[in-house]
PyMOL commands that place a pseudoatom at each C-alpha (Angstrom):
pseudoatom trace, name=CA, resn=UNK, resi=1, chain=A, elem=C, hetatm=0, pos=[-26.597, -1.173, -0.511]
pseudoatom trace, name=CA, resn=UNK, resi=2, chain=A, elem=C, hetatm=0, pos=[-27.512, 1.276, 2.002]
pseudoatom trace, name=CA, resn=UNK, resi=3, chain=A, elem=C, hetatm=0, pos=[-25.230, 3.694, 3.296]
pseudoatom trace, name=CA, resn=UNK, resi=4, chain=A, elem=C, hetatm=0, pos=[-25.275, 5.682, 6.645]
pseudoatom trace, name=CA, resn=UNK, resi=5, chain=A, elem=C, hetatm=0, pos=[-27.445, 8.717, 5.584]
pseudoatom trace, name=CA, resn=UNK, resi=6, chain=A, elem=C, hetatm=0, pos=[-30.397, 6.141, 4.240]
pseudoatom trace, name=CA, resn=UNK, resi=7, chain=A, elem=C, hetatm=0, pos=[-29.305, 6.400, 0.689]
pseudoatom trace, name=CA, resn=UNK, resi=8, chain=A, elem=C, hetatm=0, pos=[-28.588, 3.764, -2.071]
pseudoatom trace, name=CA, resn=UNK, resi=9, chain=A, elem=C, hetatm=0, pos=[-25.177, 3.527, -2.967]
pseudoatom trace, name=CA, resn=UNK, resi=10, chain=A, elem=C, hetatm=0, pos=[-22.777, 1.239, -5.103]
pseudoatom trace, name=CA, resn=UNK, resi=11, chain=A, elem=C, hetatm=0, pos=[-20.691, -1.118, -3.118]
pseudoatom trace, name=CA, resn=UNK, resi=12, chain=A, elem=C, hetatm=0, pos=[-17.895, 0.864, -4.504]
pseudoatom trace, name=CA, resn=UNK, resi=13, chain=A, elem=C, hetatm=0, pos=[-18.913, 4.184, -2.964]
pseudoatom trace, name=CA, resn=UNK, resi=14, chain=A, elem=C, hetatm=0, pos=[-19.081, 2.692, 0.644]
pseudoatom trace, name=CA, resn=UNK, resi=15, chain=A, elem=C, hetatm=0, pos=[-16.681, 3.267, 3.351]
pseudoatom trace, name=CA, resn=UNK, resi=16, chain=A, elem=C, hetatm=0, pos=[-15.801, 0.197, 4.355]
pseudoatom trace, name=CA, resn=UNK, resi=17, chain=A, elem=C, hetatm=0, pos=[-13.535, 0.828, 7.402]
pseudoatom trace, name=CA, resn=UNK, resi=18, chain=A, elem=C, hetatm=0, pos=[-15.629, 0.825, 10.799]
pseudoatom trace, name=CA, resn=UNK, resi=19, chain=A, elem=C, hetatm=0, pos=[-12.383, 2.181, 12.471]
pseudoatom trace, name=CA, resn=UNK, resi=20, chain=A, elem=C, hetatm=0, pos=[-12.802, 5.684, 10.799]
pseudoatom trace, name=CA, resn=UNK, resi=21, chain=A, elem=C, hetatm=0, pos=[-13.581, 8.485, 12.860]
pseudoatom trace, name=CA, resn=UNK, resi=22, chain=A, elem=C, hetatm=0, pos=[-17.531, 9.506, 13.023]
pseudoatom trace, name=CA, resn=UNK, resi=23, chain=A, elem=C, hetatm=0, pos=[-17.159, 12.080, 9.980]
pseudoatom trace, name=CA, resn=UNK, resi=24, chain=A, elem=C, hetatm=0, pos=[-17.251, 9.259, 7.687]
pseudoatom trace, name=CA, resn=UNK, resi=25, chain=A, elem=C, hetatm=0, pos=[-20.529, 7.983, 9.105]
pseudoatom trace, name=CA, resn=UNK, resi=26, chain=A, elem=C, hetatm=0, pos=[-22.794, 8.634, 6.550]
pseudoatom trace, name=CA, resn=UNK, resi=27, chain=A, elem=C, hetatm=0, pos=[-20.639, 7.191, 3.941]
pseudoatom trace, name=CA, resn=UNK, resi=28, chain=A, elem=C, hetatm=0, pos=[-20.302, 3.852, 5.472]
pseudoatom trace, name=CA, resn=UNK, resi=29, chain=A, elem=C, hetatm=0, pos=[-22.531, 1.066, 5.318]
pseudoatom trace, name=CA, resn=UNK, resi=30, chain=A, elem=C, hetatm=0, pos=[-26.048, 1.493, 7.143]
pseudoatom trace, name=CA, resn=UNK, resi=31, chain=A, elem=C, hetatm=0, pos=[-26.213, -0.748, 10.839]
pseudoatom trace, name=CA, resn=UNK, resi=32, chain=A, elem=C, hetatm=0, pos=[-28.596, -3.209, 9.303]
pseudoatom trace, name=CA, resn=UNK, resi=33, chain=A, elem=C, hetatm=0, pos=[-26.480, -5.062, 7.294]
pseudoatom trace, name=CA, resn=UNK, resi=34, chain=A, elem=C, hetatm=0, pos=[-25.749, -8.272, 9.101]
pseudoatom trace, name=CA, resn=UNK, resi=35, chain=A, elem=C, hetatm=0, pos=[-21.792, -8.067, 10.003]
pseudoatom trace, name=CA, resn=UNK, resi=36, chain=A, elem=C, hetatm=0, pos=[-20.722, -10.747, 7.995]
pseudoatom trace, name=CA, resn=UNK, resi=37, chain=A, elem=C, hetatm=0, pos=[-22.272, -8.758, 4.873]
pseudoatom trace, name=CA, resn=UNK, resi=38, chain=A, elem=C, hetatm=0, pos=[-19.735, -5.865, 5.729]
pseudoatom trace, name=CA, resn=UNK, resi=39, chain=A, elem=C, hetatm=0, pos=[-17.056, -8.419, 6.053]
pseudoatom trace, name=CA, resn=UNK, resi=40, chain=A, elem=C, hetatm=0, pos=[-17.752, -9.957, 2.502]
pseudoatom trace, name=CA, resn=UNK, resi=41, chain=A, elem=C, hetatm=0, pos=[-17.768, -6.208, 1.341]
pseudoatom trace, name=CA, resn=UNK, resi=42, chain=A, elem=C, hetatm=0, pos=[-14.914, -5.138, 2.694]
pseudoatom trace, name=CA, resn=UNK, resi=43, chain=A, elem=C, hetatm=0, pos=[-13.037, -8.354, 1.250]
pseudoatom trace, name=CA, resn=UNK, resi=44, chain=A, elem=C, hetatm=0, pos=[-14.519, -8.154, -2.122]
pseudoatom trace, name=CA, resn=UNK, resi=45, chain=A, elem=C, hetatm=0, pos=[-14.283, -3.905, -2.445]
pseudoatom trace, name=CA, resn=UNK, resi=46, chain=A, elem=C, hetatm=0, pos=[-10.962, -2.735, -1.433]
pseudoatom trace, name=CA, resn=UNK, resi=47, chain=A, elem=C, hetatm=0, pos=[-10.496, 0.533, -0.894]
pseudoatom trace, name=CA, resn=UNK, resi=48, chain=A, elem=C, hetatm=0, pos=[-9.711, 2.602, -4.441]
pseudoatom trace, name=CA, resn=UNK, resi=49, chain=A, elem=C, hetatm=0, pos=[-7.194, 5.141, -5.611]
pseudoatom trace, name=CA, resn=UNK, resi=50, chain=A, elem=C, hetatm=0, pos=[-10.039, 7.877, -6.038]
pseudoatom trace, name=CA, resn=UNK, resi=51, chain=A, elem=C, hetatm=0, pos=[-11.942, 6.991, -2.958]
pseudoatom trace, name=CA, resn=UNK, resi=52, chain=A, elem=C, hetatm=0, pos=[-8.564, 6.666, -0.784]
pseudoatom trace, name=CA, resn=UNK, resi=53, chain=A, elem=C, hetatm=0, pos=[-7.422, 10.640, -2.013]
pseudoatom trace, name=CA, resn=UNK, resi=54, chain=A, elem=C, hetatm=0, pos=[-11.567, 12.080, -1.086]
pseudoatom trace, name=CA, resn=UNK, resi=55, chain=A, elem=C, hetatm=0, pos=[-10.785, 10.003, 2.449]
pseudoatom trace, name=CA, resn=UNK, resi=56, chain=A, elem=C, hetatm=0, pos=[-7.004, 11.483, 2.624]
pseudoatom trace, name=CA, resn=UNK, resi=57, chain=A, elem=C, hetatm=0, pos=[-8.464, 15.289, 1.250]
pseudoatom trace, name=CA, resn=UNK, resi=58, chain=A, elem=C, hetatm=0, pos=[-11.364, 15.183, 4.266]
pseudoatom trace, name=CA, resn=UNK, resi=59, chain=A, elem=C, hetatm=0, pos=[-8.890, 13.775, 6.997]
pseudoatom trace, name=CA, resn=UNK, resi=60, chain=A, elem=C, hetatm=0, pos=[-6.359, 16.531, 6.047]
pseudoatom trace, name=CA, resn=UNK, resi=61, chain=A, elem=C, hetatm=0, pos=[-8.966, 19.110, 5.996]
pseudoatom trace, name=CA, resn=UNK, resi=62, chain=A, elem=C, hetatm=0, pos=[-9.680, 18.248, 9.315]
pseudoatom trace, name=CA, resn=UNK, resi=63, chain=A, elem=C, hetatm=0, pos=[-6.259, 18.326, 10.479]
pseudoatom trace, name=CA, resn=UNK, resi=64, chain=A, elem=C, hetatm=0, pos=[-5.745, 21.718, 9.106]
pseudoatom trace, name=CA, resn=UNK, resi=65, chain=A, elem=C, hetatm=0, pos=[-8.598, 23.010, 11.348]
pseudoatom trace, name=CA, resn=UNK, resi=66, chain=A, elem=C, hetatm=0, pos=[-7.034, 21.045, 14.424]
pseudoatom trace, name=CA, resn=UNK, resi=67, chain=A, elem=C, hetatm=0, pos=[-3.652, 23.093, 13.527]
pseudoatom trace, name=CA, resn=UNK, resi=68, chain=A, elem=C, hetatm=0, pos=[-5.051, 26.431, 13.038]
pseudoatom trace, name=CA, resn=UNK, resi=69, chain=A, elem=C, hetatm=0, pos=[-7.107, 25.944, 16.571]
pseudoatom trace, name=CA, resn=UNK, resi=70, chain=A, elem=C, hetatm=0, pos=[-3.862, 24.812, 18.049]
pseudoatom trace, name=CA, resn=UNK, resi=71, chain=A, elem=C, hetatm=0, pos=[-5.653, 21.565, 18.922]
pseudoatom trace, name=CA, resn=UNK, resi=72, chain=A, elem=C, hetatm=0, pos=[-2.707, 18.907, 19.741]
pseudoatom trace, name=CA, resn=UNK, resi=73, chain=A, elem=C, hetatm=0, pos=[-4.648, 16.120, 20.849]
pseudoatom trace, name=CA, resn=UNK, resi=74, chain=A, elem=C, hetatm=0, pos=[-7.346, 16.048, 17.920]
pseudoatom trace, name=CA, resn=UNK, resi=75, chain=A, elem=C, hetatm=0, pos=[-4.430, 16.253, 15.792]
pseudoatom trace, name=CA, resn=UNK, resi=76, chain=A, elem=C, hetatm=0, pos=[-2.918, 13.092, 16.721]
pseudoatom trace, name=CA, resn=UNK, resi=77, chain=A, elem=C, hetatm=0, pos=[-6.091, 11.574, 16.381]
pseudoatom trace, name=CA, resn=UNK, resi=78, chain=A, elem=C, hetatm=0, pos=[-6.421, 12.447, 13.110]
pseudoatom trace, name=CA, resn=UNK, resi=79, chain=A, elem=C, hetatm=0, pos=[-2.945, 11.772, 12.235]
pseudoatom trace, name=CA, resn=UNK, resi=80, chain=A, elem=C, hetatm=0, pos=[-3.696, 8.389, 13.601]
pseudoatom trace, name=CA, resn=UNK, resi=81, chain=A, elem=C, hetatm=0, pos=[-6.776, 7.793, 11.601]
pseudoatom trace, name=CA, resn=UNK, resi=82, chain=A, elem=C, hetatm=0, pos=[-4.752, 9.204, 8.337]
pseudoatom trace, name=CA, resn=UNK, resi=83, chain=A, elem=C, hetatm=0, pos=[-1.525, 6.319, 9.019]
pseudoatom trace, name=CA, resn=UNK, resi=84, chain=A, elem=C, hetatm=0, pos=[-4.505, 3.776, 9.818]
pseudoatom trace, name=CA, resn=UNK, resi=85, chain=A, elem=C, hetatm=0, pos=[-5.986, 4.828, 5.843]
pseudoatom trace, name=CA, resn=UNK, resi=86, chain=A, elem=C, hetatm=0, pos=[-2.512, 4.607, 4.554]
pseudoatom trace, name=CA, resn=UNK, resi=87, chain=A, elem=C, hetatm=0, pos=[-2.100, 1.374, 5.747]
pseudoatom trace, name=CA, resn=UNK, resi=88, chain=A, elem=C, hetatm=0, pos=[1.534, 2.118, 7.108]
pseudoatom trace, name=CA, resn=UNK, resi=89, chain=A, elem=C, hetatm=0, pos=[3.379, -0.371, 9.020]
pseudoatom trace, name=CA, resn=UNK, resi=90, chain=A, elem=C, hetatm=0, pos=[4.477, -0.157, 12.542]
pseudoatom trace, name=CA, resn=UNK, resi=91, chain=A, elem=C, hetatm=0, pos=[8.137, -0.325, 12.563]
pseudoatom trace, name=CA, resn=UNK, resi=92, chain=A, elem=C, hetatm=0, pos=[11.126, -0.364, 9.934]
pseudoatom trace, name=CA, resn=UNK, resi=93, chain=A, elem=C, hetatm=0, pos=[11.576, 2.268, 7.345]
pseudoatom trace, name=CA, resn=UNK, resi=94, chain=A, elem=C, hetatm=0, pos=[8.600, 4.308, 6.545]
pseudoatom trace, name=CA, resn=UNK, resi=95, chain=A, elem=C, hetatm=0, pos=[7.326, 3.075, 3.022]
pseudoatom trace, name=CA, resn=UNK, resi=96, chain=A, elem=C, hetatm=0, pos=[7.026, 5.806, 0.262]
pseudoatom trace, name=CA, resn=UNK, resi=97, chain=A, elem=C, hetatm=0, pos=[3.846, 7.675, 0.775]
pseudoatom trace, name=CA, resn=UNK, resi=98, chain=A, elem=C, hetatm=0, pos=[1.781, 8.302, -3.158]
pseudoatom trace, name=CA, resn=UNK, resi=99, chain=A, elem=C, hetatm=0, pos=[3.261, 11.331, -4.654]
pseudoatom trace, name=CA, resn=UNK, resi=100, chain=A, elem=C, hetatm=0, pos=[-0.184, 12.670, -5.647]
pseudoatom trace, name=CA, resn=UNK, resi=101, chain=A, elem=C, hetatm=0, pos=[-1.190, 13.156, -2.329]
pseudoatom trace, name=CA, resn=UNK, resi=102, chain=A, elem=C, hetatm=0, pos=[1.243, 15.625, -1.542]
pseudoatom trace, name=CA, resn=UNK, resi=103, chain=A, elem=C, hetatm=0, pos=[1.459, 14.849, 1.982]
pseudoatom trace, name=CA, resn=UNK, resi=104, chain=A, elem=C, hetatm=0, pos=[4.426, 16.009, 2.604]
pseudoatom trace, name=CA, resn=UNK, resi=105, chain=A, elem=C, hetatm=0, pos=[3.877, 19.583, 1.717]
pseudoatom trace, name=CA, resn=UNK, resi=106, chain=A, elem=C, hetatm=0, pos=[0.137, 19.796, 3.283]
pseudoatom trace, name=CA, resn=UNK, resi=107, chain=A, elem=C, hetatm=0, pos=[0.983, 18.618, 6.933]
pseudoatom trace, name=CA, resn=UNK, resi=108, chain=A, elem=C, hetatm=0, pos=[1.975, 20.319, 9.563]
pseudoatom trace, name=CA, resn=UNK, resi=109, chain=A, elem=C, hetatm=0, pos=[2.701, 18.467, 13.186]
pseudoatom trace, name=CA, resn=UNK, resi=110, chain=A, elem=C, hetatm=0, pos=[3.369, 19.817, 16.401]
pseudoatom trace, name=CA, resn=UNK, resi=111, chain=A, elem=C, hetatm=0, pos=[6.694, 20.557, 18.256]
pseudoatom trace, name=CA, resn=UNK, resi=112, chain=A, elem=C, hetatm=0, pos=[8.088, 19.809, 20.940]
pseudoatom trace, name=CA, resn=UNK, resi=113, chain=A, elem=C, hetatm=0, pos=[8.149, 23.537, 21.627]
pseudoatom trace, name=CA, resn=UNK, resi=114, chain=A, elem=C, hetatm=0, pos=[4.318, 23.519, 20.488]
pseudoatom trace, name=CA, resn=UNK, resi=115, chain=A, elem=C, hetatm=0, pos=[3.954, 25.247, 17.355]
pseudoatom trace, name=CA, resn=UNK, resi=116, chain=A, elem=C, hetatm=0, pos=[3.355, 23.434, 14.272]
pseudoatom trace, name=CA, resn=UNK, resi=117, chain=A, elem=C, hetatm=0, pos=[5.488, 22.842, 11.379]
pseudoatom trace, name=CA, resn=UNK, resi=118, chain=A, elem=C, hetatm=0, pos=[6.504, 20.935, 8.640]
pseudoatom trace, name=CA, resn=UNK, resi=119, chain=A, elem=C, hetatm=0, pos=[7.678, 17.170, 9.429]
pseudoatom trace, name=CA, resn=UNK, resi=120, chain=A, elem=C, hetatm=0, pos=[10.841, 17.844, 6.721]
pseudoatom trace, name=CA, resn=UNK, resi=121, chain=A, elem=C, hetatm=0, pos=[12.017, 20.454, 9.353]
pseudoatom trace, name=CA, resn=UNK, resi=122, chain=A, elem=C, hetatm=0, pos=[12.179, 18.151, 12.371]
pseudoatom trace, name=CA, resn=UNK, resi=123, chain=A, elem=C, hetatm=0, pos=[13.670, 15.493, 13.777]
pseudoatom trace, name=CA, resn=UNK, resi=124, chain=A, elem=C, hetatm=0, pos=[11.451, 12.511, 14.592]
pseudoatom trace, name=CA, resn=UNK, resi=125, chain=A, elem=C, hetatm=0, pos=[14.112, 10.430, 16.932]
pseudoatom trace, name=CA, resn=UNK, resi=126, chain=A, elem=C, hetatm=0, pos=[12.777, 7.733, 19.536]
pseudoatom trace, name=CA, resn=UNK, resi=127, chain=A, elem=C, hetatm=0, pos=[11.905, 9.767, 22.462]
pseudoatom trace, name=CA, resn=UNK, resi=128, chain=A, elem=C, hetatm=0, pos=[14.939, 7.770, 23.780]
pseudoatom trace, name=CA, resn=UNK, resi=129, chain=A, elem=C, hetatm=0, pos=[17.100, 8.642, 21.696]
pseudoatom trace, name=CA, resn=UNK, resi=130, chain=A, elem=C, hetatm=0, pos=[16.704, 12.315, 21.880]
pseudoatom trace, name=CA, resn=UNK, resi=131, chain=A, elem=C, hetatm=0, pos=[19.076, 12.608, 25.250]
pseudoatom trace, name=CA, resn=UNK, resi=132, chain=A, elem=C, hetatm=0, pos=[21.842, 11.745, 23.312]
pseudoatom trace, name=CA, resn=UNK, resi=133, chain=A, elem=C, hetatm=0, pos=[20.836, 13.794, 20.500]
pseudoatom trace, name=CA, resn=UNK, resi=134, chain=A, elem=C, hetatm=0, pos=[21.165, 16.683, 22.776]
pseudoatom trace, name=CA, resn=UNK, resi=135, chain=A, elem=C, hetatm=0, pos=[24.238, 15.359, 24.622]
pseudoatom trace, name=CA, resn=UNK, resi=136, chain=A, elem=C, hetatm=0, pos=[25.913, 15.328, 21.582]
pseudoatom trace, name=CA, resn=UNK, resi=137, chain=A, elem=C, hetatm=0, pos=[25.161, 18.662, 19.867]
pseudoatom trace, name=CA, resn=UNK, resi=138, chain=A, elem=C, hetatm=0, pos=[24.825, 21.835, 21.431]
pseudoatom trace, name=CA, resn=UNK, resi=139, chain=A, elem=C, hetatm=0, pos=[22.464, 22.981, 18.998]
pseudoatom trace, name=CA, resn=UNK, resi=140, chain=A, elem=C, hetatm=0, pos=[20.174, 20.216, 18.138]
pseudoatom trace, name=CA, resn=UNK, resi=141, chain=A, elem=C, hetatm=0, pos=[17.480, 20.252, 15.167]
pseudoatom trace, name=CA, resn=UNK, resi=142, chain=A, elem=C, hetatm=0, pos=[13.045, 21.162, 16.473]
pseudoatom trace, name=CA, resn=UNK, resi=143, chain=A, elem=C, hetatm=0, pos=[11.679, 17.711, 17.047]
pseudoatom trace, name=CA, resn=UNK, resi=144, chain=A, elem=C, hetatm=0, pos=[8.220, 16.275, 16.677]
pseudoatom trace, name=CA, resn=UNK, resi=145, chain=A, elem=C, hetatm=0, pos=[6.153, 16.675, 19.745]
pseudoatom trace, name=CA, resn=UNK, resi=146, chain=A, elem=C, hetatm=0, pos=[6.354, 13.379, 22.002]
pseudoatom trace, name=CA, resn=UNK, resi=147, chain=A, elem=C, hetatm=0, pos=[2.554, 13.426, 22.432]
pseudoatom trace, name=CA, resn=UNK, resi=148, chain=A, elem=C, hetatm=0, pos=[2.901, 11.469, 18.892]
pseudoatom trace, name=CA, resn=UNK, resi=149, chain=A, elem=C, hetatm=0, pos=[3.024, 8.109, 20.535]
pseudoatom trace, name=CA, resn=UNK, resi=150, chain=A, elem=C, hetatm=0, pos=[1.256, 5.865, 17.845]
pseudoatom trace, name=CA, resn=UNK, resi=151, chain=A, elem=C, hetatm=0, pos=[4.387, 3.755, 16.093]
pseudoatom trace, name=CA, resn=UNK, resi=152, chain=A, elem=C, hetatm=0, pos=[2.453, 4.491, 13.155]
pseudoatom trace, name=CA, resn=UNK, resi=153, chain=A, elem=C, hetatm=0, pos=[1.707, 8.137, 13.377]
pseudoatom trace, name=CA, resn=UNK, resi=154, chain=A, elem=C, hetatm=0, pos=[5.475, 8.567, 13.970]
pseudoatom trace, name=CA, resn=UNK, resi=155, chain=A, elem=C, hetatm=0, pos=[6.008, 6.665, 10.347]
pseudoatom trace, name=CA, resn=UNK, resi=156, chain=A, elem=C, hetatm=0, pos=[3.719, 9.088, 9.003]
pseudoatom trace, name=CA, resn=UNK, resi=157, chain=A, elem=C, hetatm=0, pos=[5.658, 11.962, 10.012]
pseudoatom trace, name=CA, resn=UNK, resi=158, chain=A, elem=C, hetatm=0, pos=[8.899, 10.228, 8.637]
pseudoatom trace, name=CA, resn=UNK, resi=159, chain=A, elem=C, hetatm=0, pos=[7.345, 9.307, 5.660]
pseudoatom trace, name=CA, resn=UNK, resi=160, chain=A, elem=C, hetatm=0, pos=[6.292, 13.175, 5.245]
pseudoatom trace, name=CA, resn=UNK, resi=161, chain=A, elem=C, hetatm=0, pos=[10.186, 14.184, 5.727]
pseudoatom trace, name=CA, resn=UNK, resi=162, chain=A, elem=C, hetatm=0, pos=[10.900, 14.383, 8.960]
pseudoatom trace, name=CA, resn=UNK, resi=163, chain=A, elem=C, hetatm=0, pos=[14.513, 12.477, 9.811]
pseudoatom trace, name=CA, resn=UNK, resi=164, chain=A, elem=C, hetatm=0, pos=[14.569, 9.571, 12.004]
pseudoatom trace, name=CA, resn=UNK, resi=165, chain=A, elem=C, hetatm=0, pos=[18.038, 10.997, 13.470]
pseudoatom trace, name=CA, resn=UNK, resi=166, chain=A, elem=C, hetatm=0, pos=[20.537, 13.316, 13.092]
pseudoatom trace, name=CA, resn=UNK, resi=167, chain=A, elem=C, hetatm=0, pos=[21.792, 13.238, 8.838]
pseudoatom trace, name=CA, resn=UNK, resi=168, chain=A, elem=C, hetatm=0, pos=[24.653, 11.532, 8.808]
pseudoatom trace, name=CA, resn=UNK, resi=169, chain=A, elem=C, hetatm=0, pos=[26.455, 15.122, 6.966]
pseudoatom trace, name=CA, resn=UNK, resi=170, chain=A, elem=C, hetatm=0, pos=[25.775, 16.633, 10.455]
pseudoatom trace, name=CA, resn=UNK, resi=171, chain=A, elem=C, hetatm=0, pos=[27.228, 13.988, 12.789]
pseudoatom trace, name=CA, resn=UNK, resi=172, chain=A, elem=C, hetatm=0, pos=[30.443, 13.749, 10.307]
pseudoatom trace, name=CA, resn=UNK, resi=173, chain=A, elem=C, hetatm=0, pos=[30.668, 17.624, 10.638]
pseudoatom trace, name=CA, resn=UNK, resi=174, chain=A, elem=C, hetatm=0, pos=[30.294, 17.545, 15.032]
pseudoatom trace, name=CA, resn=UNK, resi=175, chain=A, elem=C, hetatm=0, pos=[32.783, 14.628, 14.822]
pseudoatom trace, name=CA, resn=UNK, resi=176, chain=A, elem=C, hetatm=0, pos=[35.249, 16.366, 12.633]
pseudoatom trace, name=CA, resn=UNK, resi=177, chain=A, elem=C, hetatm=0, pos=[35.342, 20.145, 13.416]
pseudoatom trace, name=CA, resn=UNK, resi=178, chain=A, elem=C, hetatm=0, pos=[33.968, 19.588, 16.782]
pseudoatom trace, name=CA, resn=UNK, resi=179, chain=A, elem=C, hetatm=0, pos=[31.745, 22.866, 15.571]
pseudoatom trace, name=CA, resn=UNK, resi=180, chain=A, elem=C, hetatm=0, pos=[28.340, 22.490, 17.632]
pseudoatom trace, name=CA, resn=UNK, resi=181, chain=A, elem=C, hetatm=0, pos=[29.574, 19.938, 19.661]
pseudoatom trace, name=CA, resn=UNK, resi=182, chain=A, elem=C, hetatm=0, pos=[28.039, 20.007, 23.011]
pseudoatom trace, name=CA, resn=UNK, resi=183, chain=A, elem=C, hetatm=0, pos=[30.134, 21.031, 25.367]
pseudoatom trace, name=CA, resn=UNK, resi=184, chain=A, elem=C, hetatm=0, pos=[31.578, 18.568, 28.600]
pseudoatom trace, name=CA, resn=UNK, resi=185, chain=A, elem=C, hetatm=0, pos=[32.227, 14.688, 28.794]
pseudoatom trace, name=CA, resn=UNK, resi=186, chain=A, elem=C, hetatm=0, pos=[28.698, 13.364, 27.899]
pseudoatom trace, name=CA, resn=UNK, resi=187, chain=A, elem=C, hetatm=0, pos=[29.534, 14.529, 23.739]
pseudoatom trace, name=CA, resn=UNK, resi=188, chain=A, elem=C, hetatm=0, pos=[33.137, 12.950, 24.102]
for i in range(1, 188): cmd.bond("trace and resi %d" % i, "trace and resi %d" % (i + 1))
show_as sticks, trace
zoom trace
């Protein structure tokens, strides 16, 4: 079949997802094959183990660049596009992300503060959550930016480490010792 730089290519070797970003272009099936041809393909081919880590090694690339040019807003949209690969849900628990990826020890995300880090360092509470978060402790943990919006972008950050709320060790040492309890009626 043809592919998006005019070459001949497998059905395998296609990039069947029309929601990737442009980069993957020329990898993806060429316009003239009639749509439900791409739907048949994309049925019949799903997406492999090999051609899934070149698709997760480019979009990380990517994001790398975004981080070292401080670039916030192309890294969400990467991060988006990465979550969308993964196929990770929504809501409830983020799933367990394939070890050989090593996601969580190649991404950094932003902070709220701005800088970028890694997701295991952060705290990735519901932007509603976080005033009582800092109600609650006087010191409270670097959280992800709140520019991540996407539900699924957020899983991707949990997935990579980053803790949904405060660990449970820390709440059961501000409850007990009162140490780092923030101070005044709101933490009572």
């Amino acid at each position: 079949f043809p592919n998006g730089a005019g070459e001949r290519v497998a059905p395998r070797a296609l990039v069947l997802d029309p929601k990737l970003p442009e980069v993957f272009r020329p990898r993806m099936p060429a316009e003239e094959l009639p749509p439900a041809l791409r739907t048949w393909l994309r049925a019949t081919f799903p997406l492999q183990d090999r051609t899934l880590d070149l698709l997760v090694d480019h979009l990380v690339s990517e994001h790398d660049a975004a981080v070292a040019d401080r670039d916030a807003q192309r890294s969400h949209t990467l991060l988006g596009h990465l979550a969308r690969l993964l196929g990770l849900p929504e809501e409830g628990e983020p799933p367990p992300l394939p070890r050989r990826l090593k996601l969580h020890r190649r991404l950094r995300v932003e902070t709220a503060a701005g800088r970028f880090s890694r997701p295991r360092r952060l705290l990735a509470t519901a932007p509603e959550h976080w005033a009582l978060v800092t109600q609650f402790s006087a010191t409270p943990p670097e959280r992800v930016s709140a520019g991540y919006t996407l539900p699924r972008v957020r899983m991707l950050i949990r997935a990579c480490g980053a803790q949904g709320d405060l660990p449970d060790d820390t709440l059961e040492a501000l409850l007990r010792t009162g140490e780092g309890l923030a101070p005044g009626l709101a933490a009572a």
